[in-house]
C-alpha positions in Angstrom: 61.1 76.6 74.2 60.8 72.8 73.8 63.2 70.5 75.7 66.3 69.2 73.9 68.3 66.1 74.5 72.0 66.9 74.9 75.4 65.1 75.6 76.8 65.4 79.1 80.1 66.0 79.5 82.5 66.1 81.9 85.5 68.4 82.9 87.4 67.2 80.0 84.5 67.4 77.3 84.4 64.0 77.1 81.0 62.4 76.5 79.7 60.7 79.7 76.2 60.3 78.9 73.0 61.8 77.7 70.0 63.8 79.5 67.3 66.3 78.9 68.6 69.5 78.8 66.0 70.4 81.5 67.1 67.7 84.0 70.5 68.7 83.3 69.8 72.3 84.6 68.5 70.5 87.5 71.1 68.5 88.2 74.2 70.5 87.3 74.7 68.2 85.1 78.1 69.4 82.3 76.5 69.8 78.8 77.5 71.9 75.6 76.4 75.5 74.3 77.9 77.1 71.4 77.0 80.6 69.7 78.6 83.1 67.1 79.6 86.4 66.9 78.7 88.3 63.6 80.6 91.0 62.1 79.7 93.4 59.3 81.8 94.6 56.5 82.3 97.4 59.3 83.3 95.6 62.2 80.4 96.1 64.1 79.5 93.4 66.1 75.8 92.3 65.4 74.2 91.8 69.5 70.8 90.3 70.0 68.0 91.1 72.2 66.5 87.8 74.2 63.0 87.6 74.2 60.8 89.0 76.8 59.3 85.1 77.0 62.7 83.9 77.3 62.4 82.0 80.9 66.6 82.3 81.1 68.3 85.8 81.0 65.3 87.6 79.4 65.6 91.0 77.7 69.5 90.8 77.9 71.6 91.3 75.2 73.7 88.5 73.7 75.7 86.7 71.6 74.3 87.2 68.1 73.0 83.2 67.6 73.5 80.3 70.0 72.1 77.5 71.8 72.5 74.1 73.6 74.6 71.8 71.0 72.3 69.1 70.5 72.7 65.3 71.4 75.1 63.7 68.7 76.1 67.8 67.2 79.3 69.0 67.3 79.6 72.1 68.7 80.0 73.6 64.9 76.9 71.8 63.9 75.5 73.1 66.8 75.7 76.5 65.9 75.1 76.1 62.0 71.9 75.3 63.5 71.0 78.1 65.8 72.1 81.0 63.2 69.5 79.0 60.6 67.0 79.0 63.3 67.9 82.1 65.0 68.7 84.5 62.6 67.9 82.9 59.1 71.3 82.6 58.0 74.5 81.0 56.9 78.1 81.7 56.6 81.3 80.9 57.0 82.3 80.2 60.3 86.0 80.3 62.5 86.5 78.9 65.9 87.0 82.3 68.3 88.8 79.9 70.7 90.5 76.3 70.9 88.7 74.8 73.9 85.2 75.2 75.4 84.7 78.2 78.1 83.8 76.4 81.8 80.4 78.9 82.5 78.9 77.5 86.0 76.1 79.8 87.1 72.9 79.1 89.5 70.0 81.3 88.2 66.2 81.0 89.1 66.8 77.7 91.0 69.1 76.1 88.3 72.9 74.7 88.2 73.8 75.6 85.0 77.1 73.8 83.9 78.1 74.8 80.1 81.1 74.5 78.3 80.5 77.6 75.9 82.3 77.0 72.3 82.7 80.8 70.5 83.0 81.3 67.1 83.2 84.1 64.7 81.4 84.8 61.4 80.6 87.8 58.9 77.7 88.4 57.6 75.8 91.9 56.6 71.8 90.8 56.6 69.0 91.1 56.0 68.0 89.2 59.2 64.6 86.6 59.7 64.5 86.8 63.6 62.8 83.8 65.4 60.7 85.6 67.6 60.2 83.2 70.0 63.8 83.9 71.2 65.0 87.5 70.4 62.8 90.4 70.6 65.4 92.1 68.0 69.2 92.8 66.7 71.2 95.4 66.2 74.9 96.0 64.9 77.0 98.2 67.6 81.3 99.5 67.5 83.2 97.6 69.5 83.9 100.5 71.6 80.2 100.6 72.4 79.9 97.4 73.6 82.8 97.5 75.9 81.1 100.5 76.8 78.0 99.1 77.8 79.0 96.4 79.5 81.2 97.9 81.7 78.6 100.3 82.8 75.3 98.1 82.5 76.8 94.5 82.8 73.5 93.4 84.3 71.6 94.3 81.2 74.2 91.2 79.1 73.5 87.7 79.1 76.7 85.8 81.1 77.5 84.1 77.7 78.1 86.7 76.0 79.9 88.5 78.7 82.5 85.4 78.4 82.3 84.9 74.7 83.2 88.9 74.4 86.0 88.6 76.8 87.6 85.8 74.7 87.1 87.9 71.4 88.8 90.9 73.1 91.9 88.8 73.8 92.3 87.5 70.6 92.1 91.1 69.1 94.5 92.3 71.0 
C-alpha cells in the first residue's frame, strides 16, 4: 500500500493542514476515512475479507469498500473511489450518518485518529476484488453478522464494528 497525502482535521472536521497519511499514524494526527456498506436486493450485507498482506487489521472482516479520504476529497469522493478500486464498482450512494464517527485506536505502535464517514449503497455484483487489499467478499443476514461479532468481535476490523453499530441504530 503506497502512502497517501490526506487533510488533517481537527475535533470539528475542520481542515487544519495536510500530511502523509503515514506520519499522521505517527503522530496521531486527526485525518478522514470513509467506507460503504453494500446491500443486495436481499438485504444481505456484502462484508470483506482484508488481505493477509494488509500491515493494519489483516484477515478481519470489514466494511465492504473504504479508505483514507484523500487530500482535497470529500468524504463521498472518497469513497466513490475506494468501491472503483476496491470492488470494481459504482452505485448510488446515501450518507448512513450526518457527522463523522470519532475512531481513536493505538495498534502496532500507531495513534490512529479517524473521523470514519458511513454510507450505504446497493448493489448485487459481479465483484473485481483488488487483491492487494481483500483476500475475498461475501454477502451475510444481518442476523449473522450481529451474530458474529458478538461472539468473535476480534475476528472484525474496528471500523466496521462502529460503522455497523451506526447502521443498527438507524434500522431500528
Amino acid at each position: 500500500m503506497t502512502d497517501e497525502m490526506v487533510d488533517v482535521v481537527n475535533e470539528k472536521d475542520e481542515i487544519i493542514g495536510r500530511e502523509w497519511r503515514n506520519i499522521c499514524h505517527k503522530k496521531g494526527l486527526r485525518h478522514r476515512t470513509a467506507g460503504v456498506l453494500i446491500f443486495n436486493d436481499k438485504d444481505e450485507i456484502l462484508l470483506q475479507k482484508r488481505a493477509e498482506i494488509i500491515k493494519t487489521e489483516p484477515k478481519k472482516y470489514d466494511i465492504s469498500a473504504g479508505g483514507h479520504v484523500c487530500l482535497g476529497m470529500t468524504p463521498l469522493q472518497g469513497v466513490i473511489t475506494e468501491l472503483r478500486n476496491e470492488l470494481g464498482i459504482s452505485c448510488k450512494l446515501n450518507p448512513l450518518i450526518d457527522k463523522g464517527i470519532k475512531q481513536n485506536n493505538n495498534m502496532d505502535n500507531k495513534k490512529i485518529r479517524h473521523i470514519l464517514y458511513v454510507f450505504k449503497g446497493k448493489h448485487n455484483g459481479p465483484f473485481k476484488l483488488q487483491e492487494s487489499e481483500l483476500s475475498n467478499v461475501k454477502f451475510f443476514k444481518i442476523d449473522k453478522v450481529k451474530d458474529m461479532v458478538s461472539k468473535y468481535p476480534s475476528k472484525f476490523a474496528d471500523a466496521f464494528k462502529l460503522a455497523f453499530v451506526e447502521y443498527l441504530k438507524n434500522e431500528s
